[in-house]
N, C-alpha and C positions, 0 to 999 in steps of 0.2 A: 504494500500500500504506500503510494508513493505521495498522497495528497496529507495535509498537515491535521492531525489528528492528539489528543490527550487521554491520558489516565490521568483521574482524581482521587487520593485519599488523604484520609487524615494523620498518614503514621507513613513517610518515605524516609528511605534512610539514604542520606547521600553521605559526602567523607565529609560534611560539618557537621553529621551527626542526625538524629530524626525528627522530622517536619511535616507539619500541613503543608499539604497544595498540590500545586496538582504541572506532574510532568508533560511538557509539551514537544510535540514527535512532529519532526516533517525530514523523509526521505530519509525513512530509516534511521533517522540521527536523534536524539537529543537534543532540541534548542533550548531550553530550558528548565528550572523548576518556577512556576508561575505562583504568587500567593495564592494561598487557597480561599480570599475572598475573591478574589479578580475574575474578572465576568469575561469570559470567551465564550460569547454568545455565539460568533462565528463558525467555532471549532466544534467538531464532534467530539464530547466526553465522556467517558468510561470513566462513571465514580463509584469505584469499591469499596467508599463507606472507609471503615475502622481497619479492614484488611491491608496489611503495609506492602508496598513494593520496595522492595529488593531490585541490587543489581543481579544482572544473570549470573549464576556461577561458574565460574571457571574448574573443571577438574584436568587436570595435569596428568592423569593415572589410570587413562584405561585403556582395555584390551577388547577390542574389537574382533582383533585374527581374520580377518579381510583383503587378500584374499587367502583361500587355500584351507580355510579351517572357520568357514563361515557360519558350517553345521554345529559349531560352538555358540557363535553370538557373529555375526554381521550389524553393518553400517545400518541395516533400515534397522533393526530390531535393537540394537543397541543406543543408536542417537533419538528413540522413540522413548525410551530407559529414562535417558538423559535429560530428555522435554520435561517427560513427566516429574523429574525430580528436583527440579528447578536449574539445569544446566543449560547454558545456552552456548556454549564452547566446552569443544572436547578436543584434550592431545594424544591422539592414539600411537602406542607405542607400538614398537618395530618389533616385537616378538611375536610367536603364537599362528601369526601369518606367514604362510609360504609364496614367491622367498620371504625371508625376513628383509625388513627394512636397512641391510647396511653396504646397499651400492642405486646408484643413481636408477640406473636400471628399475632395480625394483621399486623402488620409491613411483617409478614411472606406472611400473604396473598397479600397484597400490592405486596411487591415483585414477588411472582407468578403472578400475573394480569397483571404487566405492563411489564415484560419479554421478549423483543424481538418486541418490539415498538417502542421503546426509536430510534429518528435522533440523539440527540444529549446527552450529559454525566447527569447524576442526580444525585441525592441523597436525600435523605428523612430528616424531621425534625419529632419527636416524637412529642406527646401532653400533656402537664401542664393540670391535670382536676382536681376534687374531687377525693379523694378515690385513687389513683393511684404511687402516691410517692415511693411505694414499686417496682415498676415497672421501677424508672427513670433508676438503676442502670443497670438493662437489657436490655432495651431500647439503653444506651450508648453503652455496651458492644456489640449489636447485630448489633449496625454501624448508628445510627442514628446521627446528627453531630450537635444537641440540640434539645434543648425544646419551643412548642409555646402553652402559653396562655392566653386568652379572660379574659378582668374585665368587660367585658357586654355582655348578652349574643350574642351566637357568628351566629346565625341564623337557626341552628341545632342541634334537640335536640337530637343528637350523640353526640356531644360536650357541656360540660357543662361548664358555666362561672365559674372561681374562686373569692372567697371574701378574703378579707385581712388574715381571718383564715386559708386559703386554701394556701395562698400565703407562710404564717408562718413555713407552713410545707414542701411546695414543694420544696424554693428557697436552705436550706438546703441542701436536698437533689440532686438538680441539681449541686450547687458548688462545691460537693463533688466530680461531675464528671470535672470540668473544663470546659464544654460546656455552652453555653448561652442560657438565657430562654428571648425569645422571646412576646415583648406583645403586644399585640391591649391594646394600653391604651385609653378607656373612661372608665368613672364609670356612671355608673346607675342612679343616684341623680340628678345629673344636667340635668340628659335628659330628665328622667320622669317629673322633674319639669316643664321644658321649653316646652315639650310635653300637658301638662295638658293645659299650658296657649295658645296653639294655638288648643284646642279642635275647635272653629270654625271659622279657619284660612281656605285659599284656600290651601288644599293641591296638587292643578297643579303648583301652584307656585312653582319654586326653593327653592326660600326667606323663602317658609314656613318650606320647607327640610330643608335649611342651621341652621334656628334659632331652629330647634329641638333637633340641637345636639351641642351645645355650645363649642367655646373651652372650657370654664369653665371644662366641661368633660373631657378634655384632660389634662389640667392643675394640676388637682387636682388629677388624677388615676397618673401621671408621678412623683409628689411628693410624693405618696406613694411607686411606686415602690423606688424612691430616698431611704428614709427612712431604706424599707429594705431591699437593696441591702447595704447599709451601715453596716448592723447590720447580713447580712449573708454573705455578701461580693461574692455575687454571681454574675456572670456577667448577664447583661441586656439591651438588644437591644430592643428599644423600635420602633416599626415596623408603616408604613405610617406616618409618624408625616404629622401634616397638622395644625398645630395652631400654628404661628410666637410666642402667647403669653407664649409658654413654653420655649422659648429657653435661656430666661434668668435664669431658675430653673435650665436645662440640665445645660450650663455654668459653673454654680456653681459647680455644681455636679463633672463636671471634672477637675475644678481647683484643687479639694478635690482629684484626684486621683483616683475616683471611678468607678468600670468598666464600662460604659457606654457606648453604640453606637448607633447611631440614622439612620434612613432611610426616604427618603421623597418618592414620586414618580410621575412619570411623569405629570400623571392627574392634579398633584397640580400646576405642575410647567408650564405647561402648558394652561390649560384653568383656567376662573377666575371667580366667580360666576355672575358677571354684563353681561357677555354672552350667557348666560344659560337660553333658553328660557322658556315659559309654555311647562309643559307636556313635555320636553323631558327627557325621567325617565329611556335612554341610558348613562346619565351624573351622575345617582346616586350612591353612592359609600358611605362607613363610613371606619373614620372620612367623613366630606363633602367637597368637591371641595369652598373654602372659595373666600373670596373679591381679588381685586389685590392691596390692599395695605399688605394684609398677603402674599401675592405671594409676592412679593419684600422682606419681610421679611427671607423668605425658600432662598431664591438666595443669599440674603447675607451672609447666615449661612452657604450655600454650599461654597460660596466664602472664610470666613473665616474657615474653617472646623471646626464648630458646627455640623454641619451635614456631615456624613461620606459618606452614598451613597446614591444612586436613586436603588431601586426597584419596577417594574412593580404593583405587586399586581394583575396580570392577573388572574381576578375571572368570568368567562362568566358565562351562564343560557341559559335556551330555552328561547328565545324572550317572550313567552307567560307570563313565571315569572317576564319583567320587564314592563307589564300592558301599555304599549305602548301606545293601544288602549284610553284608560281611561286618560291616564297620571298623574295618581297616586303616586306622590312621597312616599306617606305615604306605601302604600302597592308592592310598586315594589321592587325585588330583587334586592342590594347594591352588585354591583361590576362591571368592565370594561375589557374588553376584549383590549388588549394590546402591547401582545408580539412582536408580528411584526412591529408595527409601535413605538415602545417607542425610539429606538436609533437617529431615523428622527424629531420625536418631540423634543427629549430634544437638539438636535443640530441645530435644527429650532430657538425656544427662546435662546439656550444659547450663541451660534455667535452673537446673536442680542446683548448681554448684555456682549459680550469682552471676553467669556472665549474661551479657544483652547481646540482642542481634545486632550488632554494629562488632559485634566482635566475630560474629559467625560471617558475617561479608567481609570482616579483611581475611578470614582465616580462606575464606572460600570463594572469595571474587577475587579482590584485589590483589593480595598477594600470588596465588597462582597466577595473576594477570601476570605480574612484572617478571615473574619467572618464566615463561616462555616469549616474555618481548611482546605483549600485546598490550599494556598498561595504554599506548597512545589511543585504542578505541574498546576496550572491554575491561570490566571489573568495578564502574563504577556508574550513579545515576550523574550527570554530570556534561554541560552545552559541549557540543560536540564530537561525543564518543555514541556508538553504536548502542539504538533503541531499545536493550536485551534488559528484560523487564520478568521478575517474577510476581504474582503475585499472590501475598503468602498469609493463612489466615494460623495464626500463633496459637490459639488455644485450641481448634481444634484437635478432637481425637480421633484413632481409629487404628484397628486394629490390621495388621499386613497380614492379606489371605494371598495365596497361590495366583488365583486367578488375576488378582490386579496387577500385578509384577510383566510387565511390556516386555521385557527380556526374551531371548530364544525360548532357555529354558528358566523353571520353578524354583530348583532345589535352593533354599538360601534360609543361612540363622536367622534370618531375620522375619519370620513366618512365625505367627502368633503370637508379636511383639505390640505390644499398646502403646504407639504411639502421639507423641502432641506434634502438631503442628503438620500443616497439611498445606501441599501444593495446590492452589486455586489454576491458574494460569499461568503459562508462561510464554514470552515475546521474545521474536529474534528480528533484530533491526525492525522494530515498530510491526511484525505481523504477527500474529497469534498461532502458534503451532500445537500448543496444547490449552485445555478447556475443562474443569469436569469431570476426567476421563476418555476427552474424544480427544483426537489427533487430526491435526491437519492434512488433505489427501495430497497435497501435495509437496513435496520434500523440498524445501528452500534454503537448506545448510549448503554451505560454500568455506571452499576451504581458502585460511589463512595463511596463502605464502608471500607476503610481500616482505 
């Protein structure tokens, strides 16, 4: 909708903070926040009453697997996920899809496959592997908006883990571009370790999951990246933190000036490993869903900004890969289906714990904005950045059934979870793509490679 249009409420959250009035839309843009007495008799308005609008959010963290493992999650049914859950930009990472994202090439194909799928805005992240470093410079250059890679292997062997040698070469080369290299930090050491010593442990147990993968794991991959991000001065987002016991290394690291950003996500901050029954292998996920005394830990770091945002980490499978049946911790597929319900979760626990919505849009607009380069038109409500408007009624509740979940597939923790806070609508450059329930027919996501 290209002609000049508004949404009115009494509760907008822009970065002054939350306000009457009412945001005024022409070609797709934001031109302004108008007081909310001011009469725009001329203009068509949408007033949603007490219901607040949000900026769209930005997730940084998910896996679409597009093309080549669509039968997983795809672009339509994925950025549908995403509508519905108040995201209006998604950066889909370079794994899970065949090839994977780390030569120009397939970047190319990517692009041609998800073409005209897209509800909502995206953008790709390249892949950190072996052998590839010649590649970063074209990668950047063809519109990717950084680099992600694995210090364990990453669960496809399209994707190859990197070793500190591997690291030596690539981080160079990434800094060179300015963009950030993205990491699953565990290392291998401590899990194989810890692994060996629970050869004949219950693997239906959570406890046996949780203890296979140690923070220790995380600890000691995040001080290596420390190390050489120091000595390449490369930037480094170290992606799902889930161990309270790093955050005093990160700490440091940035008192030191060092480019460093952190990401938690919902899973963590929400569920806590003493709830986590036998055999539910819905809840598995790496790093692992930890104690809740490390959960208090992740909350205060959000609180204090150690940790900069929440991303999803929206990684589904066919139900069959996460061995349900068996409840197999050990051999079921690590990741959690997300997107739709992540903004209701993390405003569920964090109301509990004093914070406001102005803290859940930096966690979840703004700062992911600046993290993949798109802060010039996404992550905030604000005259001349892009129309991506949630909006969001706070006190509702409800309860996540199967059937509502837009995702390929169902299987997810988060199924018979009592939820507050519920997506009304959401807007992608001034057009409505989700409603209700309903979905826009036609697909107006466009990706972001400029």
């Amino acid at each position: 909708m290209d002609s000049i249009h508004a949404v009115r409420s009494t509760r907008i959250v822009t970065p002054s903070g939350t306000q009457p009035g009412t945001v005024v839309i022409s070609g797709g843009k934001i031109v302004g926040v108008a007081p909310l007495a001011e009469s725009l008799d001329s203009i068509p308005v949408t007033d949603v009453g007490d219901q607040m609008i949000l900026p769209g959010l930005v997730d940084v963290h998910s896996h679409l697997n597009e093309p080549g493992r669509t039968e997983w999650e795809g672009f339509e049914t994925g950025t549908k996920a995403a509508a519905a859950g108040g995201f209006t930009t998604i950066m889909d990472m370079p794994l899970n899809c065949i090839p994977s994202t780390t030569t120009v090439a397939a970047l190319e194909e990517k692009r041609a496959a998800v073409s005209g799928k897209a509800s909502v805005d995206y953008a790709f992240w390249g892949g950190a592997v072996p052998g590839n470093s010649t590649e970063i410079t074209a990668l950047a250059k063809a519109g990717v908006k950084g680099f992600k890679c694995f210090l364990v292997p990453s669960g496809t062997e399209e994707f190859s883990m990197v070793e500190p040698q591997h690291l030596c070469e690539l981080m160079p080369a990434v800094a060179d571009t300015g963009l950030p290299l993205l990491a699953h930090a565990e290392l291998s050491g401590p899990i194989d370790d810890a692994t060996c010593r629970l050869c004949n442990a219950n693997w239906r147990e959570y406890d046996t999951y949780m203890r296979s993968r140690p923070e220790q794991a995380e600890t000691e991959a995040i001080r290596l990246l420390i190390d050489l991000a120091r000595h390449s001065n490369c930037r480094v987002h170290i992606v799902h933190l889930s161990a309270g016991s790093a955050l005093s290394d990160l700490e440091m690291a940035r008192s030191q000036a060092l480019p460093l950003t952190v990401e938690t996500c919902p899973h963590y901050l929400y569920f806590s490993a003493e709830c986590i029954p036998a055999g539910r292998t819905e809840f598995k996920c790496a790093p692992p869903i930890r104690e809740g005394i490390n959960q208090a830990l992740l909350w205060e770091a959000l609180r204090s900004g150690s940790i900069d945002m929440i991303a999803t980490d929206h990684s589904p499978c066919p139900p069959a890969m996460k061995c349900r049946e068996a409840g197999d911790f050990r051999a079921a597929w690590g990741g959690i289906i997300s997107l739709s319900v992540s903004l209701p979760a993390i405003w569920t626990a964090a109301r509990e714990r004093g914070f406001h919505i102005t803290d859940l849009v930096r966690w979840m607009s703004e700062q992911p904005a600046a993290l993949a380069g798109l802060s010039s038109r996404k992550g905030k409500i604000a005259a001349g950045h892009d129309a991506d408007l949630v909006i969001f009624d706070p006190d509702a509740t409800f309860e996540v059934a199967a059937d509502g979940l837009p995702s390929r597939h169902k299987l997810s923790p988060y199924i018979g979870e009592r939820l507050t806070g519920q997506v009304v609508m959401t807007v992608v450059r001034g057009q409505t793509v989700y409603h209700d329930g309903q979905f826009r027919s036609e697909p107006i996501g466009r990706e972001l490679c400029y």
